[in-house]
FIGU-348140 format. One line per 3 residues: number of its first residue (from 1); their letters; for each residue x, y, z of C-alpha. Coordinates in steps of 0.2 Angstrom, whole numbers, padded with zeros to 4 digits. Example, Ala and Ser with C-alpha at 12.3 -4.5 7.8 and 13.67 -1.06 7.14 Angstrom:
<martis>
1> AS> 0062,-0022,0039; 0068,-0005,0036;
</martis>
This chain:
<martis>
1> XXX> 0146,0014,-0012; 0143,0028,0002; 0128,0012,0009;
4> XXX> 0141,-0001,0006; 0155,0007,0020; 0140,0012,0030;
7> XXX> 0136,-0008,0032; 0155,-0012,0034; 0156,-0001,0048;
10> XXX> 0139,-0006,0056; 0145,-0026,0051; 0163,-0022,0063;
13> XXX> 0152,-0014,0074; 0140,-0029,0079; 0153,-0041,0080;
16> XXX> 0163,-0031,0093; 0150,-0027,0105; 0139,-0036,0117;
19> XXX> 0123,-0039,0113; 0108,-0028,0114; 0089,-0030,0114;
22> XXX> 0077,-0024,0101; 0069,-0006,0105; 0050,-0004,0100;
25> XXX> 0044,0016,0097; 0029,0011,0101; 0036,0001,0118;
28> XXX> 0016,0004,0126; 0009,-0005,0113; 0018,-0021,0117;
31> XXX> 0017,-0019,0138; 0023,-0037,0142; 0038,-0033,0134;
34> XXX> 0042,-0019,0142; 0038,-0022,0157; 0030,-0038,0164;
37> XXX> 0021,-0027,0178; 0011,-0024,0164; 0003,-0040,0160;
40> XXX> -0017,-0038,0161; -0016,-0019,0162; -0029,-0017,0151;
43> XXX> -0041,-0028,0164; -0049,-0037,0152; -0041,-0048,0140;
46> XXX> -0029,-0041,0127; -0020,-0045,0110; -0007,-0038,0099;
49> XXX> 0004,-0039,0087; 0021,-0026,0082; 0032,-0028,0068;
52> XXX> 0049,-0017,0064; 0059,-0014,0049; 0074,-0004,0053;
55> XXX> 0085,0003,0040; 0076,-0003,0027; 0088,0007,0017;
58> XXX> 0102,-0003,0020; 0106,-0021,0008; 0103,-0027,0024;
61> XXX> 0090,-0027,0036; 0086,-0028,0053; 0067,-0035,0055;
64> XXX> 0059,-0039,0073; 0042,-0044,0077; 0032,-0048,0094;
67> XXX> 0014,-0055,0097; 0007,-0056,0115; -0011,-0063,0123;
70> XXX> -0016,-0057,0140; -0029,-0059,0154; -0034,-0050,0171;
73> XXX> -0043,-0063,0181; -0052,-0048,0193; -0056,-0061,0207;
76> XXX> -0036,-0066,0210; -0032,-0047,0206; -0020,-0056,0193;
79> XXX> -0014,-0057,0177; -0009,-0070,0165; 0001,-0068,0148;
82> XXX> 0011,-0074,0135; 0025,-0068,0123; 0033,-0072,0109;
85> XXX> 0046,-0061,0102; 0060,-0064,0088; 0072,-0054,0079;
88> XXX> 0082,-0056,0061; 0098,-0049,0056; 0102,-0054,0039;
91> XXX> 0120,-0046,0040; 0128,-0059,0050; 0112,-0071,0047;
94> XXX> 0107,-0070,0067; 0091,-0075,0074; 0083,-0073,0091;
97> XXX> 0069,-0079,0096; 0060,-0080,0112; 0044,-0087,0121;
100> XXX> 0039,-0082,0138; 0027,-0084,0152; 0022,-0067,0163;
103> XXX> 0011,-0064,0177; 0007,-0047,0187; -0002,-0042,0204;
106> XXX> -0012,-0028,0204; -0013,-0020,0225; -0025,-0007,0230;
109> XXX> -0015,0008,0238; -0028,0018,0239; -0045,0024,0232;
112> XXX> -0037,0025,0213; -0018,0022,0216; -0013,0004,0211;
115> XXX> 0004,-0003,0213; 0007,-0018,0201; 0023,-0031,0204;
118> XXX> 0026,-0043,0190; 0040,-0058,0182; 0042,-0065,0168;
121> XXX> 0051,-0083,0162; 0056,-0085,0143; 0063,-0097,0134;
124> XXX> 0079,-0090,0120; 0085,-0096,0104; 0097,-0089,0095;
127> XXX> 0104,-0095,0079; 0116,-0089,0067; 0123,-0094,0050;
130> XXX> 0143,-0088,0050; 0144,-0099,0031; 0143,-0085,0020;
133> XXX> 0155,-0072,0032; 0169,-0066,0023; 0184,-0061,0032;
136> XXX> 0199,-0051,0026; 0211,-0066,0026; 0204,-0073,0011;
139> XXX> 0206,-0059,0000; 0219,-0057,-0011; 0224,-0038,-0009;
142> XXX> 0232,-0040,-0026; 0217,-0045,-0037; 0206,-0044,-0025;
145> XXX> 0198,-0062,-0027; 0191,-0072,-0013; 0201,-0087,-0006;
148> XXX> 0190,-0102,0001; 0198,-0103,0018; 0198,-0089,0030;
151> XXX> 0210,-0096,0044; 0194,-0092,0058; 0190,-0107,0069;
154> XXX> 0172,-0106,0065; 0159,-0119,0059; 0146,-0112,0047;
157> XXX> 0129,-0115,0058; 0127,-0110,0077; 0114,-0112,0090;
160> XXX> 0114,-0108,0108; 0099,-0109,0120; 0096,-0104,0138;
163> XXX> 0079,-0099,0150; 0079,-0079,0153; 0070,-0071,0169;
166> XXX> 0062,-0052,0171; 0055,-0045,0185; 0045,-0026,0188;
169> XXX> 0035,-0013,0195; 0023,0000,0190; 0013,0014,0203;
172> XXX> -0001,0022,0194; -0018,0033,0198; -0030,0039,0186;
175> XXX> -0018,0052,0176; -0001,0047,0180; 0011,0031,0182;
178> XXX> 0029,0027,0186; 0039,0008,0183; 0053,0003,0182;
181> XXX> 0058,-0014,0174; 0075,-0027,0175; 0075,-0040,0159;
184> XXX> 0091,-0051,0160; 0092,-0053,0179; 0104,-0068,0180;
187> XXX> 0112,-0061,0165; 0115,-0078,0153; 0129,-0083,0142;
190> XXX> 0126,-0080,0122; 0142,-0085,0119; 0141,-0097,0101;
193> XXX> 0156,-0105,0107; 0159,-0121,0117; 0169,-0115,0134;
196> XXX> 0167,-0096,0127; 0157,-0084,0140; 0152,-0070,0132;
199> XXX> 0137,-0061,0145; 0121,-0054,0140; 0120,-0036,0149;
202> XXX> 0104,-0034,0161; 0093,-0022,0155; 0085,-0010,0167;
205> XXX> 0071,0004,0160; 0062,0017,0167; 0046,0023,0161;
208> XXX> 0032,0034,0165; 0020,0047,0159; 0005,0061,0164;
211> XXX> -0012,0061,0154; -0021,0077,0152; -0039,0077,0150;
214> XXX> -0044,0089,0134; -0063,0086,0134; -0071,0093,0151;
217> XXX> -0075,0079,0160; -0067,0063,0165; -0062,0052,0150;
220> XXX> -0069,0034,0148; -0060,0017,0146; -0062,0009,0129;
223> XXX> -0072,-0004,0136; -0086,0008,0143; -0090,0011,0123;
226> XXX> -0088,0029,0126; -0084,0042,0112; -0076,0057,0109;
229> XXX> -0062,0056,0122; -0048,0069,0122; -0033,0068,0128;
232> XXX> -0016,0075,0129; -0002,0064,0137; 0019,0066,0139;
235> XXX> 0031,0050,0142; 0044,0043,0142; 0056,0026,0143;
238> XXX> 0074,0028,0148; 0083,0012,0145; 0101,0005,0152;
241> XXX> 0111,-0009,0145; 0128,-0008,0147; 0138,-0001,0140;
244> XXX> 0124,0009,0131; 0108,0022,0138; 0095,0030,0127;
247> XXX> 0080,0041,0131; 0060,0041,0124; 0054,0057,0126;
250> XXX> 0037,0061,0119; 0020,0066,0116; 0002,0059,0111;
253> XXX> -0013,0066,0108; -0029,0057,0106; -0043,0066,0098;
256> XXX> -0052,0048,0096; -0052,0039,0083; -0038,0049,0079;
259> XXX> -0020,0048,0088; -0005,0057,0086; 0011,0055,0091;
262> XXX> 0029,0066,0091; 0046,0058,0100; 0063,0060,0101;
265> XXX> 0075,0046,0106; 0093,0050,0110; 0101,0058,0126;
268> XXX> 0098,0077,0122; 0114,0081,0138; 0130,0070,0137;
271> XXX> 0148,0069,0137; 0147,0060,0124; 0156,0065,0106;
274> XXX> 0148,0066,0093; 0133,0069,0105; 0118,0053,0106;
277> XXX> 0102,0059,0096; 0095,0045,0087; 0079,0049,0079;
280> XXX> 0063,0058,0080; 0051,0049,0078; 0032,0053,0071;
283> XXX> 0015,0043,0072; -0002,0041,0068; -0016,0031,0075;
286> XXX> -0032,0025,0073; -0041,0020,0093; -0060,0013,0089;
289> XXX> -0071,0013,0105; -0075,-0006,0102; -0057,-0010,0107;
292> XXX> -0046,-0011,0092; -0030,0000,0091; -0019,0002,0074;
295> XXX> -0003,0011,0075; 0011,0017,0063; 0029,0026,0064;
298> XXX> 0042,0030,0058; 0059,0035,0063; 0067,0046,0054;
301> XXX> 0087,0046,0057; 0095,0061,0064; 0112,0053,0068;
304> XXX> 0128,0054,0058; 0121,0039,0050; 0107,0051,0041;
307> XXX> 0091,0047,0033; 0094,0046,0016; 0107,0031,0022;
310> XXX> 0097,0021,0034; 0080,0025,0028; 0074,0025,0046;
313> XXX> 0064,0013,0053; 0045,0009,0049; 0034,0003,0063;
316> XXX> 0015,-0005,0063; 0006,-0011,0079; -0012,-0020,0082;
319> XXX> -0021,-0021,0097; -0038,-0029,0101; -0044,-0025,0120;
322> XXX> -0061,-0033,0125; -0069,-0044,0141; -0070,-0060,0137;
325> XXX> -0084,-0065,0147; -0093,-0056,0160; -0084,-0055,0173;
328> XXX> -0084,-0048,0190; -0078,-0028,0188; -0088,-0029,0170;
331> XXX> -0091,-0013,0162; -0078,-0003,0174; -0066,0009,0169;
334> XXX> -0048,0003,0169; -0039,0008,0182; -0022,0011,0170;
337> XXX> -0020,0028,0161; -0024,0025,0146; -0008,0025,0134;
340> XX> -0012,0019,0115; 0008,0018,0108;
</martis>
């Protein structure tokens, strides 16, 4: 019963408000979509793939998954990628899905400093299924039985597409980096509804972080086949879309193969009543010198919602990293911080 109103509230909830992008814990191991800036970071050619299941406690769930392909073509200082993203919520039967094209420049500020500029174009769909809604007109508060027709103007299936547009930057050196990030420039219109307009909000993220090197000596880039790299680094992803905000703050530590991770998402000083803390957020990973990264996490629920209600939210990432042919720059370290989740 006590899961049942919790999905009642959370079902009023997401038809009231605007809507909101996915949110990845582990954002740096999908880079493209957090910031296109980052497309061929890894300057070489990279592959990946993230899957979430949030609130798997729930009778509903909320699934989302993102696959992306990228290449850093050193002579152009350029690189090339693409995205594919989509989203399921079974609740109101609502699907997004998205395909986009990103490129990224890479300029030389000085011996190691790099600043990177990058854009994105996608493609959105999004579909929903309103067939099997039930609204409180067509129940009889007597017997409690459900009436056919609900009085709502809606048809049963509905789709809407529209072209999106992201733009960012990122500064890094050899231990730290800075970006910021704006997905939804021209802000579209989502709206279902013939002559509705109901506005997607711009999204605009922050990020950053400071690596720490544990083992004595400078640590190698995966694709130098180097071994035993240790590594302590902070970071952190603030994100805005109106009218919400919310703040990764976290550690990893990589004692390779192994990597461990602790976060905490929410907005720890606010005004807000009951205050925004969302999660904290473990995982573990496994980052072999040959390129391949495996990632798992889960939140665990540390809002009035709780834990044992929500289940949290499991995570899995996979990422290959490798040149695909010998190109000029072969065998160089990268000049990104190297940041496995």
């Amino acid at each position: 019963m006590k899961k049942t109103f919790t999905l009642i509230i959370l079902f009023c909830i997401s038809l009231s408000l605007k809507a909101q992008d996915v949110q990845y814990s582990q954002f740096y191991s999908n880079p493209i979509y957090l910031n296109p800036a980052l497309t061929g970071a890894s300057e070489g050619t990279s592959m990946g793939i993230n899957y979430r299941n949030q609130w798997p406690g729930l009778e509903q769930s909320f699934i989302s998954y993102s696959a992306h392909v990228d290449h850093y073509f050193f002579g152009a200082k350029s690189g090339v990628g693409l995205i594919f993203n989509r989203s399921q919520q079974s609740m109101a039967n609502l699907s997004v899905s998205e395909v986009g094209l990103s490129y990224s420049y890479r300029a030389r500020l000085g011996f190691r400093s790099f600043l990177r500029i990058g854009g994105q174009v996608s493609y959105m769909d999004r579909d929903a299924f309103f067939g099997n809604l039930i609204f409180g007109s067509q129940i009889d508060d007597q017997t409690g039985a459900i009436g056919d027709f609900s009085g709502e103007n809606l048809g049963s299936d509905f789709r809407h597409q529209f072209a999106d547009y992201s733009v960012g930057a990122l500064f890094n050196n050899d231990n730290f980096w800075f970006g910021f990030s704006a997905h939804h420039i021209s802000q579209p219109n989502i709206s279902f509804l013939d002559g509705q307009f109901s506005q997607l909000p711009m999204k605009l993220s922050a990020h950053g972080g400071y690596k720490i090197d544990l083992s004595g000596a400078g640590a190698k880039h995966f694709l130098n086949r180097s071994t035993g790299n240790r590594e302590l680094t902070f970071a952190f992803n603030y994100k805005n879309q109106e009218p919400f905000q919310q703040l990764d703050l976290g550690a990893q530590v990589n004692l390779q193969p192994l990597v461990l991770g602790l976060w905490y998402r929410g907005i720890p000083v606010s005004g807000e009543s009951p205050s925004n803390n969302e999660s904290v957020i473990g995982l573990v990973g496994i980052s072999l010198s040959s390129g391949l990264s495996i990632g798992y996490s889960h939140d665990f629920t540390i809002s009035s919602l709780g834990n044992g209600n929500t289940g949290g939210a499991h995570e899995v990432s996979l990422r290959y990293s490798f040149l695909a042919s010998s190109s000029k720059g072969a065998g160089r370290k990268s000049s990104m911080p190297c940041f496995k989740y």
